[in-house]
C-alpha positions as CSV (number, residue, x, y, z in Angstrom):
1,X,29.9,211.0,217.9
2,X,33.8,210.9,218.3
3,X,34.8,212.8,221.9
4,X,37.5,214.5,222.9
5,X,39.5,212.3,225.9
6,X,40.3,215.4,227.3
7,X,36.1,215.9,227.1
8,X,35.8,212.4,228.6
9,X,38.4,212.8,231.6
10,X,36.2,215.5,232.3
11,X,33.2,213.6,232.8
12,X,35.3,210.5,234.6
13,X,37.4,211.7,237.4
14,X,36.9,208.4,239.5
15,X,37.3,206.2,236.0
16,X,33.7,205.6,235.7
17,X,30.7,207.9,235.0
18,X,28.8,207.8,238.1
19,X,25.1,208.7,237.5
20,X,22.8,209.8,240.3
21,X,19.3,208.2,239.5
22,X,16.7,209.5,241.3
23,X,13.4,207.1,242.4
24,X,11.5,209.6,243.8
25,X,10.2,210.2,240.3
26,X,8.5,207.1,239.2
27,X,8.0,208.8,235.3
28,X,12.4,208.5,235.2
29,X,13.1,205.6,237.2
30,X,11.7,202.9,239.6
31,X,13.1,199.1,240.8
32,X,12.4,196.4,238.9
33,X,11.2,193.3,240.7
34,X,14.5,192.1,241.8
35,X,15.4,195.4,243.1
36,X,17.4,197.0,240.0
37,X,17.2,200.7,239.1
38,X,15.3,200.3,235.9
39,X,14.0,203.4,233.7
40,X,14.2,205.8,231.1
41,X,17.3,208.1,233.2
42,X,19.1,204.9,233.6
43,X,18.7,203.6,229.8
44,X,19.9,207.5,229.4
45,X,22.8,207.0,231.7
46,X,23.8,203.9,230.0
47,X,24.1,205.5,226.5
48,X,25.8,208.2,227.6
49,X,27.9,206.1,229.1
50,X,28.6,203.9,226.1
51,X,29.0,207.1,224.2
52,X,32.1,208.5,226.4
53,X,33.3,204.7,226.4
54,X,33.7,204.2,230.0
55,X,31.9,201.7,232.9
56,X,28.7,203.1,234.2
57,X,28.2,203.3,237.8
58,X,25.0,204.0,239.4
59,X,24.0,206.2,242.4
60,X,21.0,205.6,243.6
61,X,18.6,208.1,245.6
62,X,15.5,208.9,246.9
63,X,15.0,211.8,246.3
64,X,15.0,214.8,243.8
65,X,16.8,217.2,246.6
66,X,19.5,214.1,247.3
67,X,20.4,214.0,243.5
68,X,21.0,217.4,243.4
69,X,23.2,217.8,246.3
70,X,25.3,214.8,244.9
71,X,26.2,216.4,241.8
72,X,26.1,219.7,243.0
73,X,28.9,218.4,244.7
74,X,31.1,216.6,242.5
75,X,29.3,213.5,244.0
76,X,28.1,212.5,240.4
77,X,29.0,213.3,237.3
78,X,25.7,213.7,235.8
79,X,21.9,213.0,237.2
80,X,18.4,213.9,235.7
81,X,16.3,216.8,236.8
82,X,13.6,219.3,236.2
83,X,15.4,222.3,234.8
84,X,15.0,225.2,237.9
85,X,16.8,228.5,238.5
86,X,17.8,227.6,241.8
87,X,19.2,224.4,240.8
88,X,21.3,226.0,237.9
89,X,23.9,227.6,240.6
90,X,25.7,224.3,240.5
91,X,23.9,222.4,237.8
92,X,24.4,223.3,233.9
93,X,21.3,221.4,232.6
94,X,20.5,220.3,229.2
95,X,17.5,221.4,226.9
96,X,14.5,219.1,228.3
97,X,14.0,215.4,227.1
98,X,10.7,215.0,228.5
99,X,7.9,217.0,229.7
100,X,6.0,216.1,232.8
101,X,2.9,217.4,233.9
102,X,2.6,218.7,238.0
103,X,-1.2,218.0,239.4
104,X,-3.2,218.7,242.5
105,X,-4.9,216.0,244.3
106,X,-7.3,216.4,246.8
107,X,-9.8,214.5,248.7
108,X,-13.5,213.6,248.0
109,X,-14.7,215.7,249.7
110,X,-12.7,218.5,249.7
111,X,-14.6,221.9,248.8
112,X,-12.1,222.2,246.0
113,X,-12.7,222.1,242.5
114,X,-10.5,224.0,240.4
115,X,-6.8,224.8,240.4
116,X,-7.3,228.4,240.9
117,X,-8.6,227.8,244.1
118,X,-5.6,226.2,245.9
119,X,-3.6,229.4,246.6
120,X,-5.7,230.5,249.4
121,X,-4.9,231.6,253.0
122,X,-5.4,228.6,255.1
123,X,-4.4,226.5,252.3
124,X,-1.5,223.8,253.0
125,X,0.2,221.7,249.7
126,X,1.8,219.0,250.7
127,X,5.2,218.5,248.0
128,X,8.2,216.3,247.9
129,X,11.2,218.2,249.8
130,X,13.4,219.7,247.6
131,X,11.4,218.3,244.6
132,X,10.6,220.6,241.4
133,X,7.3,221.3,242.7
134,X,8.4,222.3,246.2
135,X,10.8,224.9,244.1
136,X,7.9,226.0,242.1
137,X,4.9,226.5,244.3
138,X,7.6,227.9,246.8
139,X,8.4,230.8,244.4
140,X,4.2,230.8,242.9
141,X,2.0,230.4,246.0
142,X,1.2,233.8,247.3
143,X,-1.4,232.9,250.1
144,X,-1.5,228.9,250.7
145,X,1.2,227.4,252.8
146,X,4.3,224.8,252.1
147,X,4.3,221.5,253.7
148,X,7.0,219.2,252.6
149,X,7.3,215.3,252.8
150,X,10.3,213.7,253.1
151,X,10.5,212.0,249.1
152,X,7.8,212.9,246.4
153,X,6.6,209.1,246.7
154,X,5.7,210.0,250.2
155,X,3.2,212.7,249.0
156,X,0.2,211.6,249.6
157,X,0.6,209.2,252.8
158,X,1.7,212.0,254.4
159,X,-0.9,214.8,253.3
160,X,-3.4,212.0,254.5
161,X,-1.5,211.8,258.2
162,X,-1.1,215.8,258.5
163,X,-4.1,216.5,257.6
164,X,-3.1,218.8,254.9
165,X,-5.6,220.6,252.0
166,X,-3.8,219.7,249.0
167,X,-1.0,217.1,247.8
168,X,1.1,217.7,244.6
169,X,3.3,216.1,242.7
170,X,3.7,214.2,239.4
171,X,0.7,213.5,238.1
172,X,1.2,209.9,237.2
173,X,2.1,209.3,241.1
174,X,-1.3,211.1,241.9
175,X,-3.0,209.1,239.9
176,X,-1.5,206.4,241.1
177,X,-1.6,206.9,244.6
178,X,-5.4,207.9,244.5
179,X,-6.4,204.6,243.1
180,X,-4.5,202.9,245.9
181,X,-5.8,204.9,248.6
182,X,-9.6,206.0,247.6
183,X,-11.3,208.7,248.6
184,X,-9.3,210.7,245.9
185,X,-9.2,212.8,243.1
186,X,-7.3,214.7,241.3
187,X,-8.4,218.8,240.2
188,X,-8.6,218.9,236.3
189,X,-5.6,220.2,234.5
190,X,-1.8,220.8,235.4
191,X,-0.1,224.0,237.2
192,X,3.3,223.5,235.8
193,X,5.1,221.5,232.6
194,X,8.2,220.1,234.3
195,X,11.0,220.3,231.6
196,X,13.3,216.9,232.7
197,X,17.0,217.7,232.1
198,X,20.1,216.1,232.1
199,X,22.9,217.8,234.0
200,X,26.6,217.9,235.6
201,X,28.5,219.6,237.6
202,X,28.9,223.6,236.5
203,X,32.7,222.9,237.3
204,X,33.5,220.4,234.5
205,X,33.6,222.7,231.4
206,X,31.7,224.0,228.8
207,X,33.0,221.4,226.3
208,X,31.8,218.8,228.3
209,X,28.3,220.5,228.9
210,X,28.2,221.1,225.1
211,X,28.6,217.2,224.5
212,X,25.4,216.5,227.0
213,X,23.5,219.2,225.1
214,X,24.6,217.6,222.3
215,X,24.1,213.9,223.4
216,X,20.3,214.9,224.6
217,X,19.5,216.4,221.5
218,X,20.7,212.8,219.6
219,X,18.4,211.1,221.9
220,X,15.5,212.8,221.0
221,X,16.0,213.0,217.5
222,X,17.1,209.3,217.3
223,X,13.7,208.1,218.8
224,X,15.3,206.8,221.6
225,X,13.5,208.6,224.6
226,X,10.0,208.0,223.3
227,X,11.0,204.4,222.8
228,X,12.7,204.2,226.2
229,X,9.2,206.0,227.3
230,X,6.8,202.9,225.6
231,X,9.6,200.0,227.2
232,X,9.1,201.2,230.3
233,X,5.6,201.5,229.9
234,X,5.7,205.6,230.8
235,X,2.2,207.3,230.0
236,X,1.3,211.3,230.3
237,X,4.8,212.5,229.3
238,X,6.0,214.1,226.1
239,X,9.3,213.7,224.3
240,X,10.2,217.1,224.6
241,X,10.8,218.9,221.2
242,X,14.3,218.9,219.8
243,X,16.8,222.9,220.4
244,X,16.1,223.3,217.1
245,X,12.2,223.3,217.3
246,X,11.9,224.5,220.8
């Protein structure tokens, strides 16, 4: 698609489109063995960036909450998150691109066996600071209490040193980290569908946030998020339907 330069300006204020990638969501983006951001967000970010015709730079975080506060604050000029009301003060977001499921895990031998029964008093769920799932359960758990590691990656280690009830996160990382650790399993089913988003600063314009919407909605239709999802070998998340569909 041809872009305005006025548009493109607005997404390059530096000269480059700086793109905030954040690893605490191994679904989006991880390191590659020699250390490289590698993912579906930064084959997004590259597009994009091919699209607007400009250098891509990369800014790389560890955490949901950190991406947010860097293009929140003009820090970035776009990044990748899971669509939230809070977030949407500073952040217009896209429609979704992908759909990620949010899990409980628990231990063995935890009297736990359904979802339902996590928001109890005495109850503690152990998130990610600042992560989707911290904004979520924050708002949703009436009884059961919020503890927060520092990075969603850090989940489970640190459930397992607190002592905590309940850990949750992606589901993938769960999964993951249960297998690593033993002792672990996850309660059957998901209590939220994260809808992953692109996003930029609320400051730049509506023309440039209708050219992301725009650019998103491409991506999807063109097959390149599902393909980016099978390259980097991503399993349990959906392409999320096209605007038109949703």
């Amino acid at each position: 698609m041809t872009i305005d330069p006025n548009v493109v300006s607005s997404f390059t204020p530096t000269g480059r489109l700086r793109a905030s990638i954040n690893l605490g969501n191994p679904i989006l983006a991880n390191r590659n063995a020699a250390g490289e951001p590698v993912g579906v967000s930064v084959d997004l970010a590259g597009a994009f960036a091919r699209s607007l015709g400009v250098e891509l730079e990369l800014v790389v975080l560890d955490s949901a909450g950190k991406s947010v506060d860097t293009v929140t604050e003009d820090r970035a000029d776009i990044g990748f998150f899971a669509i939230d009301p809070k977030r949407a003060a500073g952040i217009c977001f896209t429609d979704a691109y992908v759909l990620i499921e949010g899990a409980y895990l628990v231990r063995d031998d935890s009297p736990l066996r359904h979802m339902d029964e996590v928001d109890r008093a005495g109850h503690r769920v152990t998130v990610g600071q600042g992560s989707a799932y911290d904004l979520f359960l924050s708002r949703e758990l009436k009884h059961a209490s919020i503890t927060r590691a520092a990075t969603s990656p850090t989940v489970v280690a640190t459930f397992l040193a607190d002592g905590t009830e309940v850990a949750a996160g992606v589901k993938q990382q769960l999964e993951s980290d249960a297998r690593h650790y033993g002792g672990l399993r996850l309660l059957e089913g998901s209590f939220m569908t994260i809808r992953q988003a692109m996003g930029l600063p609320r400051g730049r314009g509506e023309d440039a946030a209708k050219v992301l919407a725009s650019f998103v909605e491409e991506m999807k239709r063109s097959g390149f998020v599902e393909d980016a999802l099978k390259r980097h070998g991503i399993q349990g998340a959906a392409v999320a339907p096209t605007a038109a569909l949703a």
